[in-house]
C-alpha positions in Angstrom: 110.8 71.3 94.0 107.1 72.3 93.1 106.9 74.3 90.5 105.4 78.1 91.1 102.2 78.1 89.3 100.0 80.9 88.0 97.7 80.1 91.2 100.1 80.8 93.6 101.1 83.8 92.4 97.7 85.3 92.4 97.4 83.8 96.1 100.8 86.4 96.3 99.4 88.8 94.9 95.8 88.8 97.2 97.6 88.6 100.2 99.5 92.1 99.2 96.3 93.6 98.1 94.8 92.5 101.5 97.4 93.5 103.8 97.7 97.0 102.0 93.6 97.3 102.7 93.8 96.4 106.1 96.6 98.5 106.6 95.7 101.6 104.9 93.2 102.0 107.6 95.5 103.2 110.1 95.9 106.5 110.1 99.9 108.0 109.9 102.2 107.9 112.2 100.6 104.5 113.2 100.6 103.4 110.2 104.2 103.7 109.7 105.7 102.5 112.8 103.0 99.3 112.8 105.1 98.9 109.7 108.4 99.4 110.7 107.9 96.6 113.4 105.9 94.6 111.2 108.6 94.0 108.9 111.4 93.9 111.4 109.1 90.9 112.4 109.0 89.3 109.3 113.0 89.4 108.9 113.0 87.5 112.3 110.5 84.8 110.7 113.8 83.3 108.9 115.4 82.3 112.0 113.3 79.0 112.5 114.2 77.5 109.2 118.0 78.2 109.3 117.7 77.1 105.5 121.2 79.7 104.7 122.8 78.9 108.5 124.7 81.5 109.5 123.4 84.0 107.4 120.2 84.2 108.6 121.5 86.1 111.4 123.6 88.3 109.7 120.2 89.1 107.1 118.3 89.2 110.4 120.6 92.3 111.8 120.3 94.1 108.5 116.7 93.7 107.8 116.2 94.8 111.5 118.5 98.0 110.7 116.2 98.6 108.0 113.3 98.3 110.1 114.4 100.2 112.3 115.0 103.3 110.2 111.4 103.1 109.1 110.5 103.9 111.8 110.9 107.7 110.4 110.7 106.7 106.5 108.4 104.5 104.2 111.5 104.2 101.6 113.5 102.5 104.3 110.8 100.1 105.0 110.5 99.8 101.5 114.4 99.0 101.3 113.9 96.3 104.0 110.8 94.5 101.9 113.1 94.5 99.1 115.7 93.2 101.3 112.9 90.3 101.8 112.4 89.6 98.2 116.2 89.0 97.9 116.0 86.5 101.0 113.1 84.9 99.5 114.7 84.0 96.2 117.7 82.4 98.1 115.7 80.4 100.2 113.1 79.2 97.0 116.0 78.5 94.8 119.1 76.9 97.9 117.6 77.1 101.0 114.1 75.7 102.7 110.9 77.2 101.9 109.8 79.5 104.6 106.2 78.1 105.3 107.6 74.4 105.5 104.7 72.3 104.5 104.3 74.6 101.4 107.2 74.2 99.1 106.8 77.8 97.0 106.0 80.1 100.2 109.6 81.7 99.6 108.7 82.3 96.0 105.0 83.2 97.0 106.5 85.7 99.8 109.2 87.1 96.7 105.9 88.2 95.3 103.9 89.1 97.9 106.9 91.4 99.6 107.8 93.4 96.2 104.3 94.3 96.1 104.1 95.8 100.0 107.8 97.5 99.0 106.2 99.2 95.4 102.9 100.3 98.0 106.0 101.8 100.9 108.4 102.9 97.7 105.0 105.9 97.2 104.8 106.4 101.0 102.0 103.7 101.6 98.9 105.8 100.3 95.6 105.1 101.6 94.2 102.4 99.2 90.5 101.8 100.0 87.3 104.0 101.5 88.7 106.6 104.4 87.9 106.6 107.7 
């Protein structure tokens, strides 16, 4: 295993800050549902590797519960990016990287997802110029 280096954890860390811009630019309720499904999305991204078998599913089925209850609260979609970061670290440390060809994307995506669920923990606040 390739060791998680100080570059890819500011890769991490620009792909949360970049994601948060982009997103901030919707206005609300958009910007929460886009959300909600986004990261229902992401929960479903696990199901190609099948790195944890079986359990994929059953982390599929919560993280989409999750999702699903953002749909009317940032601290559930919070809850389900946090949910993420728990995935992540199984996968980088017993399972298979989530980005194949790129041996710490689960460890990148621990970092990158606590980010996005620290920015939906405070309600996802407009980061960035207004519209």
């Amino acid at each position: 295993m390739r060791p998680f280096t100080v570059l890819d954890a500011a890769a991490a860390v620009a792909i949360a800050f970049v994601f948060v811009l982009l997103v901030s630019r919707l206005r609300e309720p958009t910007r929460r549902r886009f959300n909600a499904i986004f990261v229902a999305g992401a929960g479903a991204a696990y199901l190609s590797g099948g790195g944890l078998g079986a359990w994929e599913f059953a982390f599929t089925a919560a993280a989409a519960y999750a999702a699903f209850r953002g749909l009317e609260s940032y601290r559930w979609i919070a809850a389900a990016w946090l949910m993420h970061v728990a995935w992540d670290v199984a996968h980088h440390l017993w399972g298979a990287p989530i980005v194949p060809f790129v041996p710490t994307s689960s460890a990148g995506c621990a970092v990158t997802d606590s980010l996005l669920a620290l920015w939906f923990w405070f309600r996802a606040p407009t980061i960035g110029p207004r519209r």
